[in-house]
C-alpha positions in Angstrom: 33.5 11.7 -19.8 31.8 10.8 -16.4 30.8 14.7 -15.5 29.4 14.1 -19.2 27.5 11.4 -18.7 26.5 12.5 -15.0 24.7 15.5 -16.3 23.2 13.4 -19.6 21.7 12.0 -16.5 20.6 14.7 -14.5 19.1 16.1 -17.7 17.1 12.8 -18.2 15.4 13.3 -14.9 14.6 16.6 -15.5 13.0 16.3 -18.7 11.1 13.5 -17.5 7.6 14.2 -16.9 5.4 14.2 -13.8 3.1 11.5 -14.6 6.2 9.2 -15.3 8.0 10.2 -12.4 4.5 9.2 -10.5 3.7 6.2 -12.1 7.5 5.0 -11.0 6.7 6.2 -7.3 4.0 3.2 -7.4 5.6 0.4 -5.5 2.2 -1.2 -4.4 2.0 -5.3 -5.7 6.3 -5.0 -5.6 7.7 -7.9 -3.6 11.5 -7.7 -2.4 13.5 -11.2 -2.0 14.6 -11.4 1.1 15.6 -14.3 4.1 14.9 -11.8 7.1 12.7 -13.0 10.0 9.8 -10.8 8.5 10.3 -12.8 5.1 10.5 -16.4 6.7 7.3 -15.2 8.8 4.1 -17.2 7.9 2.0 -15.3 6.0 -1.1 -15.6 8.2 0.7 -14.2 11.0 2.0 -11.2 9.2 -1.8 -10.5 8.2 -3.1 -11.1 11.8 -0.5 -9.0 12.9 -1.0 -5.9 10.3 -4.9 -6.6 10.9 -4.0 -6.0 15.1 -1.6 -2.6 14.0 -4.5 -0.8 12.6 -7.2 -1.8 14.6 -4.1 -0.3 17.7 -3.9 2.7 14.9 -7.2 3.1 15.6 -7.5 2.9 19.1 -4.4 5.1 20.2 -5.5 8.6 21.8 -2.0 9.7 22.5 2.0 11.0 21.4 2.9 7.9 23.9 0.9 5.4 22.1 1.7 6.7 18.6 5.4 7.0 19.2 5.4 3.1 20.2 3.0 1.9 17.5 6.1 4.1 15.2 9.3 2.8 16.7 7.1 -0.7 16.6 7.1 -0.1 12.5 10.2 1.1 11.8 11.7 -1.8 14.2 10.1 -4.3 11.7 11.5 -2.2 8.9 15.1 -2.2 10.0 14.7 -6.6 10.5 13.5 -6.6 7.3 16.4 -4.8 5.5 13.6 -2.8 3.3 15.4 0.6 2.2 13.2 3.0 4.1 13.3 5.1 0.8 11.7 2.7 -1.4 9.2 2.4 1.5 8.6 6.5 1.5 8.4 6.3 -1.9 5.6 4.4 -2.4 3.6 6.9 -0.4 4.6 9.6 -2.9 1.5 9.0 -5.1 -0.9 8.8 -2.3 0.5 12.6 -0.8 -2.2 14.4 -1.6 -4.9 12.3 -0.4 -3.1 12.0 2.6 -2.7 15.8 3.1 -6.0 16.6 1.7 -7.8 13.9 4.7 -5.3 16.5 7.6 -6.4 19.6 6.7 -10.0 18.4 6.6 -9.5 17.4 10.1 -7.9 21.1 11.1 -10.8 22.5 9.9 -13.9 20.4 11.0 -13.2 20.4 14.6 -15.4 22.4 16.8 -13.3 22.0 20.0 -10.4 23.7 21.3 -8.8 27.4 21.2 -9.5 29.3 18.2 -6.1 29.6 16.2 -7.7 31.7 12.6 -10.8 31.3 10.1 -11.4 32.8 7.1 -14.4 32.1 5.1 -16.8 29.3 6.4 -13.5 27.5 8.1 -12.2 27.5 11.2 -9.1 25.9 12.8 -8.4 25.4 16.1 -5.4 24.4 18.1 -7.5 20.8 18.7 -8.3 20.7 15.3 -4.4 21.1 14.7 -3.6 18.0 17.2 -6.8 15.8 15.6 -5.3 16.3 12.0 -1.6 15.4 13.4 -2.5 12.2 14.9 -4.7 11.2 11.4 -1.4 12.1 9.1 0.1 9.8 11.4 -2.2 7.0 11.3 -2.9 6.9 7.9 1.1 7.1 7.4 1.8 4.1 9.3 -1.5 2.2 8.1 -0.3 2.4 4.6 3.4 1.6 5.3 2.7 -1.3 7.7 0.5 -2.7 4.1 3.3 -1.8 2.6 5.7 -4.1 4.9 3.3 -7.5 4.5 2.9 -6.8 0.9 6.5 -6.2 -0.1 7.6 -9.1 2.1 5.3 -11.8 0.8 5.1 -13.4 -2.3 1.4 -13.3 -3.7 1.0 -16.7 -4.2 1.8 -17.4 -0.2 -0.3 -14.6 0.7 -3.2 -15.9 -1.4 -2.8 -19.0 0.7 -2.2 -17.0 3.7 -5.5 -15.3 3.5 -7.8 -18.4 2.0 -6.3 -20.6 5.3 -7.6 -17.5 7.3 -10.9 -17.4 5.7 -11.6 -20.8 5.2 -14.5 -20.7 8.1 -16.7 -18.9 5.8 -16.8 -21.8 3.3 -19.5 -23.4 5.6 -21.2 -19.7 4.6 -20.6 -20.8 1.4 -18.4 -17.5 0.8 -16.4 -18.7 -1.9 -13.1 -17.7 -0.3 -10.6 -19.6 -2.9 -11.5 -17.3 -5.6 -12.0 -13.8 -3.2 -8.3 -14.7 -2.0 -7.2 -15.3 -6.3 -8.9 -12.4 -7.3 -6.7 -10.4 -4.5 -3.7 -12.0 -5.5 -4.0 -11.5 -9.2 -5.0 -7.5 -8.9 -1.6 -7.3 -6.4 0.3 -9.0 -9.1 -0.7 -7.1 -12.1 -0.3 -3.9 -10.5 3.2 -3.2 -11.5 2.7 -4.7 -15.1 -0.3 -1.8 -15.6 2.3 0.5 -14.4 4.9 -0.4 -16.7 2.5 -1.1 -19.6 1.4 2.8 -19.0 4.8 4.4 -18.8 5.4 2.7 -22.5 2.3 3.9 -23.8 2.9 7.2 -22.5 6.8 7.4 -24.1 5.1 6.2 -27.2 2.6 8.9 -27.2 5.2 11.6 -26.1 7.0 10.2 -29.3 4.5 11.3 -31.7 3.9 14.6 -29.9 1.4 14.5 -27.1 2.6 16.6 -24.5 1.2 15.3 -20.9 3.3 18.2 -18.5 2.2 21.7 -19.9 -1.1 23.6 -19.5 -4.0 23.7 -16.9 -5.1 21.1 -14.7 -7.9 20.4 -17.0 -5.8 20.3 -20.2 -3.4 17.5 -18.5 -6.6 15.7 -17.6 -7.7 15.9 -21.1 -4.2 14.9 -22.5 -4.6 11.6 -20.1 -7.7 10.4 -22.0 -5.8 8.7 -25.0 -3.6 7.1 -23.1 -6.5 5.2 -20.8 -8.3 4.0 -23.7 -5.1 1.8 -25.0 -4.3 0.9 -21.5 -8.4 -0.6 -20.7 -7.5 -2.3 -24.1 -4.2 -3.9 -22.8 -6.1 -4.8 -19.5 -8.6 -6.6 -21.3 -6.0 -8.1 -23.3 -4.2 -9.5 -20.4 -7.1 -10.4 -18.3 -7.9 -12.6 -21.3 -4.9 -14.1 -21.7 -4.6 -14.7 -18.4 -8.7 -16.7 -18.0 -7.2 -18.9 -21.3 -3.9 -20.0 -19.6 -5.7 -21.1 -16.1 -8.8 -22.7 -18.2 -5.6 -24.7 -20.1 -4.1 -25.5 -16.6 -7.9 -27.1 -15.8 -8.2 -24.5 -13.2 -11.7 -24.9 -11.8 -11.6 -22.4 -9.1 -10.6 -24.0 -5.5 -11.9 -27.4 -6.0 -9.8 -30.5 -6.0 -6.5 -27.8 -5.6 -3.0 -28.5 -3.5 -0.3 -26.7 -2.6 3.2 -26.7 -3.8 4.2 -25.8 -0.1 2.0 -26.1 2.7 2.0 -23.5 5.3 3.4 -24.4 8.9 3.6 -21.8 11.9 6.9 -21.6 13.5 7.8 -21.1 17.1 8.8 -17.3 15.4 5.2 -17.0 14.8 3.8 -17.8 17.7 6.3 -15.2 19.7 4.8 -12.9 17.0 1.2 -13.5 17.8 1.5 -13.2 21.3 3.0 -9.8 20.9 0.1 -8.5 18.5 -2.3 -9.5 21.7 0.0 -7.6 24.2 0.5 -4.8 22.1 -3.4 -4.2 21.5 -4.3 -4.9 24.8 -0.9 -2.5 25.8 -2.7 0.3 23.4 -6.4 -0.1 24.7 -4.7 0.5 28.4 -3.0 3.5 27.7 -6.2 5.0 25.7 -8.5 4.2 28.4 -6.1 5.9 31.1 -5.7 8.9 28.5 -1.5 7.9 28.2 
């Protein structure tokens, strides 16, 4: 009976189709309980600190300072008891892009030995290095968002990110509802997800077929199943402006907060660290390390 079910299973995952599989890969707006140092981390240090990573990302020339900025990142993984799968999974739906931006860089670099060309292309052994280093960074850029996002409610790192921006309110930037409008697209990310997985199954139901044919005919089998799901967006956005406008929500004025952020001693140790590490980074580039 279990080898029975086990391959009921199996055959489930087969039969289920691309876009679904995709759509379950997205793990963006997800945020995993936890009481790790990460979770118990103030929320404006883990953005200062992602904000130092990439800008570092950014800077790094070399293996050397790549290989830190990556044992760095997986360091902070392992604290934060994350499954790295659930992690790599995430980046799933963004493979392509990710690809598409290396192989660009192979083949728009003008420097270095000659390796082959064909056509108008040609890829040299720089070329080869340049696009390494960008898989790479854009690798870690995404998975270090990944780390902050998943670790962090939305509603602390709404007030996370208004405390950091609240110099521009003498700019009269209207930070309160830049740092809500964040929040809310984070938090209905997963619901879109789920709401287009169930429109798809109840499409498949009645025959539409999303997984056979060209490229263009999948593209055209997609188009009745956005129409419903701008509807249900609508719907919820709607839903959503009546419930706060019930709750006298009037953007950020007259507001308080449940809990009130306070850095930590942790905090501190992790700030200090994010100005040694860039300034650690910015050394090694400059001496070509």
């Amino acid at each position: 009976m279990l080898l029975l079910c086990r391959a009921a299973s199996r055959r489930d995952i087969e039969t289920e189709g691309w876009c679904s599989a995709v759509l379950k890969d997205v793990t963006l707006g997800q945020y995993f309980p936890g009481d790790t140092l990460i979770h118990r981390l103030d929320p404006r240090t883990k953005i200062l600190f992602v904000t130092v990573y990439i800008i570092a990302l950014f800077v790094a020339k070399t293996w050397v300072s790549y290989g830190s900025l990556l044992l760095i990142l997986l360091i902070s993984i392992a604290i934060s008891k994350i499954p790295l799968a659930s992690m790599l999974r995430g980046l799933k739906p963004l493979t392509i892009i990710i690809i598409f931006t290396a192989v660009i860089n192979i083949f728009y670099n003008g420097e270095g030995r000659q390796l082959f060309s064909f056509w108008i292309f040609t890829a040299t052994d720089a070329g080869l290095i340049k696009a390494g280093y960008m898989l790479l960074r854009i690798t870690m850029l995404i998975l270090s968002t990944f780390l902050v996002t998943y670790t962090t409610t939305p509603m602390a790192l709404t007030d996370g990110l208004e405390l950091l921006l609240n110099p521009l309110k003498k700019l009269k930037v209207p930070v309160h509802e830049f740092s809500m409008m964040m929040s809310i697209a984070l938090r209905f990310i997963p619901t879109l997800i789920e709401e287009a997985d169930k429109i798809m199954n109840a499409q498949k139901a009645r025959g539409a077929d999303f997984e056979t044919g060209k490229l263009t005919d999948r593209a055209k089998a997609l188009l009745p199943l956005l129409i419903p799901l701008f509807v249900s967006s609508f719907r919820r956005a709607d839903e959503l402006a009546t419930a706060m406008e019930a709750r006298c929500y009037h953007g950020g004025e007259g507001r308080t907060r449940m809990k009130k952020l306070r850095l930590a001693a942790a905090d501190g140790i992790v700030m200090s660290f994010s100005v040694f590490l860039l300034a650690a980074i910015i050394t090694l580039a400059r001496f070509g390390l």
